[in-house]
Every structure is written in C-alpha cells, then in structure tokens.
C-alpha positions in Angstrom: 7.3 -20.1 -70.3 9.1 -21.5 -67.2 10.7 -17.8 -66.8 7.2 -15.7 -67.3 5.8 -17.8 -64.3 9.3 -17.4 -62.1 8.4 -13.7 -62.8 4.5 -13.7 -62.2 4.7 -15.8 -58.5 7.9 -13.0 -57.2 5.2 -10.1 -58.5 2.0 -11.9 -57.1 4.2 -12.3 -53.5 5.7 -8.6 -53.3 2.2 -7.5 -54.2 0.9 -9.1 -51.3 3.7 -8.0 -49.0 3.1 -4.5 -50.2 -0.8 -4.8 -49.2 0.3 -5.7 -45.9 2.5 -3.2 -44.8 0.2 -0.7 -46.1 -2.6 -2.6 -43.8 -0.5 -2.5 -41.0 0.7 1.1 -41.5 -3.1 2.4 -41.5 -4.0 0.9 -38.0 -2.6 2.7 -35.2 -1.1 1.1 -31.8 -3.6 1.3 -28.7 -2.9 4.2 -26.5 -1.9 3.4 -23.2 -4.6 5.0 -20.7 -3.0 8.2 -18.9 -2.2 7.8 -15.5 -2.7 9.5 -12.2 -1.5 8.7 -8.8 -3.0 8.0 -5.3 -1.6 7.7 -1.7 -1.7 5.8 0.3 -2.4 2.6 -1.4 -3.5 0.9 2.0 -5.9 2.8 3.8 -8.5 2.8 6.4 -12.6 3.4 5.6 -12.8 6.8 6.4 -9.2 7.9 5.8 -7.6 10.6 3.5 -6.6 10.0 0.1 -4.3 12.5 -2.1 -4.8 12.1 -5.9 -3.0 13.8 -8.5 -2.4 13.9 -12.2 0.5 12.4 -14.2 -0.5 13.2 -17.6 -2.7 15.9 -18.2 -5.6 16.4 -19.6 -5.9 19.9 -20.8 -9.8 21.2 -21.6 -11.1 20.6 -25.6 -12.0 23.2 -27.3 -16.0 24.2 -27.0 -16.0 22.7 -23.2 -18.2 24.3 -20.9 -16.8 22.7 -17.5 -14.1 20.6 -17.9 -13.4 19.0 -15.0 -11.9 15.5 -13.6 -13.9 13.4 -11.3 -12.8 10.4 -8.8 -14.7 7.9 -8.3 -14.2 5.3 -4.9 -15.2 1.5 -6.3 -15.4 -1.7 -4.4 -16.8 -5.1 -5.3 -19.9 -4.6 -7.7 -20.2 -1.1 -7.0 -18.5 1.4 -9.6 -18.9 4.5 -7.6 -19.1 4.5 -3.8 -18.7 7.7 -3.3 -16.8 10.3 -5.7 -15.1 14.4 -5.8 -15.2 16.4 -8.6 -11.3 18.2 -9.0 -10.7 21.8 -11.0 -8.8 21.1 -13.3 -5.6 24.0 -14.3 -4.8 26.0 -17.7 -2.3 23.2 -18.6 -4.7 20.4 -18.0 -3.3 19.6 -14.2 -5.6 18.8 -11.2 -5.1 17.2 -7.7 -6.0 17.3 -4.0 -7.5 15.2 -1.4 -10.4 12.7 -0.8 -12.0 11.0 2.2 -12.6 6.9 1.4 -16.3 6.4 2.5 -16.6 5.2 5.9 -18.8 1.9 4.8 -15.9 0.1 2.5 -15.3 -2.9 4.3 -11.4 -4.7 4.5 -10.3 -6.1 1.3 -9.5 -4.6 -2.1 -10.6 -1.3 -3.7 -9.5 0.9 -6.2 -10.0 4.5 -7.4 -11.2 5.7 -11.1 -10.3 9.0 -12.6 -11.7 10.9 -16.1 -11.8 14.4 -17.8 -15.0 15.5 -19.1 -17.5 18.0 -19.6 -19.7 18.9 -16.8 -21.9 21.0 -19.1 -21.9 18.3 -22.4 -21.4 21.0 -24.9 -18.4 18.7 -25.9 -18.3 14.8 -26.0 -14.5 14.7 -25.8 -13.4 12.2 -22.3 -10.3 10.7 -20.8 -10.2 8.1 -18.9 -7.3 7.1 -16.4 -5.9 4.1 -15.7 -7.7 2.5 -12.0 -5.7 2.7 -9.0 -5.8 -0.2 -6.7 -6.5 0.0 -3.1 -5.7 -2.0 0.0 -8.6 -1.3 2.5 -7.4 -2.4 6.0 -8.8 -2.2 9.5 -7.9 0.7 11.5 -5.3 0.2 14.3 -6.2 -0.5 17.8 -5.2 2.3 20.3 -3.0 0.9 23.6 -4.6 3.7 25.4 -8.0 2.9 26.0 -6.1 -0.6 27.8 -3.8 1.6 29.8 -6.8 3.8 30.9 -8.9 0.6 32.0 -5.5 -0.4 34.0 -5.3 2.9 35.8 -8.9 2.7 36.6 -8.7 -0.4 38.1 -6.4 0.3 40.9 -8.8 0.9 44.1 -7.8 4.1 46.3 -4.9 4.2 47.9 -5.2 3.1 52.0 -4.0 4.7 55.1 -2.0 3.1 57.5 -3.9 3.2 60.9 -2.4 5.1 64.0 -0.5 2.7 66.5 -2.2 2.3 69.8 0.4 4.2 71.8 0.2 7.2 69.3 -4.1 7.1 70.0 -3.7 6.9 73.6 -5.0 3.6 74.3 -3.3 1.5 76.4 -0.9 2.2 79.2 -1.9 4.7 81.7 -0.5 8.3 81.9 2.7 8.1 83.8 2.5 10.8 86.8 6.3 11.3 87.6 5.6 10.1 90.8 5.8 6.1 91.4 5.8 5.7 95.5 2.1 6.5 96.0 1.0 3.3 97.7 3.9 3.4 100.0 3.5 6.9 101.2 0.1 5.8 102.0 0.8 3.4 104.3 3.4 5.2 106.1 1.0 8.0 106.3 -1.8 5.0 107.7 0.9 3.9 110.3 1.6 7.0 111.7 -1.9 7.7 111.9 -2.6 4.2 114.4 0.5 4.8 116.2 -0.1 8.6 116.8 -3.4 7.4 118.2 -2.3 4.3 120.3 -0.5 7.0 121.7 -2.8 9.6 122.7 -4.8 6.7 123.9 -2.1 5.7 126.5 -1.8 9.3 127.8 -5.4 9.6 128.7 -5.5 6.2 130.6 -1.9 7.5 132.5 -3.6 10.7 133.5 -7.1 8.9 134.7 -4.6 6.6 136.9 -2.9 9.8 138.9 
C-alpha cells in the first residue's frame, strides 16, 4: 500500500509539471515594439527633425495606402502637429520634419506607426516613442555687436589752427623800416623848408 501511494504522489506531480510547461509553451513572449530613430534629440520649436526606420514595416497584403505617420507630442497633447512618410517596397521610410513652433522648453517626444490610409486592412505597427529635449534657441552676439557699432557718434574734425585760417598776426610786407623812412622823409621836408625860408629873407635884405 505504502508503495502504490509512493507511485500515485511522483505521477500526480510529473502530471502537474507536464501541464505547466505545456501552459507555458502556448503563451508567447511580448514583442518588443520596432524602433525608429530621430535627430537631434535636443532641439529648438521650429527646428528640423530627421526620422528614419530601423525595422521595417513592409505593407500587408490587401492595403490600400500603407503609409507611416509621425506624430510631434508634448504634455497632454498626443499629436501637436504630424507628417505622413512613403513608405518603400521593403517596408523602409524616412525623411525630415519641422517641430511646431508653439512647443515650449521641456520634454517631448516623437510617435511613429504603419497603417492603412485607405482602411481596407486593419493591420498597424506601432514604434517605440522617441524622447525629445525641447530647448530655447541660442542668442545671436550679433544683434549686441550691431547696437555697439551703432552707438559710436560720428567721427569729429579737428579744427584748423589760427595761423593756418589767417587770423592773427598781420601779413608780413618784407619791408620793416616804414616808420623810420617816414620821419627821415618829414625831416627833410622842415629842413628843406627852413631853408628856402632863409634865402627869401637874405634876398629881401640886399
């Protein structure tokens, strides 16, 4: 008896572990989400984002206009702004995207997915988010330099000295003895007449 309930607890237990590996073997491991890229990954509001594929998400069958579409999230809001991509034969897409220019400084991130424009299938991918860093755009040094430049009043002249304008001292003439030829000339004037005025009173005495 002891040895037919040995045997019935090892079959009751390998039962059991039999159960669960089947269990186990029937549920599948989560996907990871497929992944895409974006750069940069700090940006201005208003700047130029390039977004590509890693994996691929090549169309279903049946799908009418399978395309991927970005979408530009912040805070509460799931879609900001967003660009529809072609997507190539071997499920590739990529190219460029302007950040809207209200996203204010903080963090942001990008979402990416594969669908059909048209509906005719109901088949979706969905990529992994891309965080963003959303800074403020860099001042410019040249709107100070300008105001600098600006600032300096016009230039000045130096004035004219006042022997280069003429003012001043008087034009010399070359000739410096003028008021001593004058008197010489006045002299010889009274003399020559205190002459002539003796040789009349000699002749009026003869």
């Amino acid at each position: 008896m002891k040895t037919f309930g040995a045997w019935s607890a090892l079959a009751a237990g390998a039962s059991i572990t039999a159960l669960a590996l089947l269990l186990n073997a029937g549920s599948p491991a989560s996907a990871a989400s497929p992944v895409f890229t974006a750069t940069p990954l700090s940006n201005t509001a208003g700047g130029v984002e390039t977004v590509a594929s890693v994996d691929k998400c090549p169309a279903p069958v049946g799908a009418g206009d399978w395309v991927a579409i970005v979408n530009v999230a912040q805070g509460a809001n799931p879609q900001v702004s967003f660009k529809n991509f072609l997507i190539a034969g071997d499920g590739s897409w990529g190219g460029t995207l302007t950040l809207p220019a209200g996203l204010t400084p903080g963090a942001a991130h990008l979402t990416a997915a594969c669908f059909d424009a048209h509906h005719d299938v109901a088949d979706e991918v969905d990529y992994a988010d891309v965080n963003l860093t959303i800074t403020l755009p860099a001042t410019s040094s040249a709107a100070s330099s300008t105001a600098a430049s600006t600032s300096t009043g016009p230039a000045t002249s130096t004035p004219a000295s006042a022997s280069a304008s003429g003012g001043g001292n008087l034009a010399n003439t070359g000739f410096g003895y003028t008021v001593p030829f004058t008197l010489v000339g006045f002299a010889a004037m009274v003399i020559g007449g205190l002459m002539l005025f003796g040789t009349r009173r000699t002749k009026r005495a003869h």
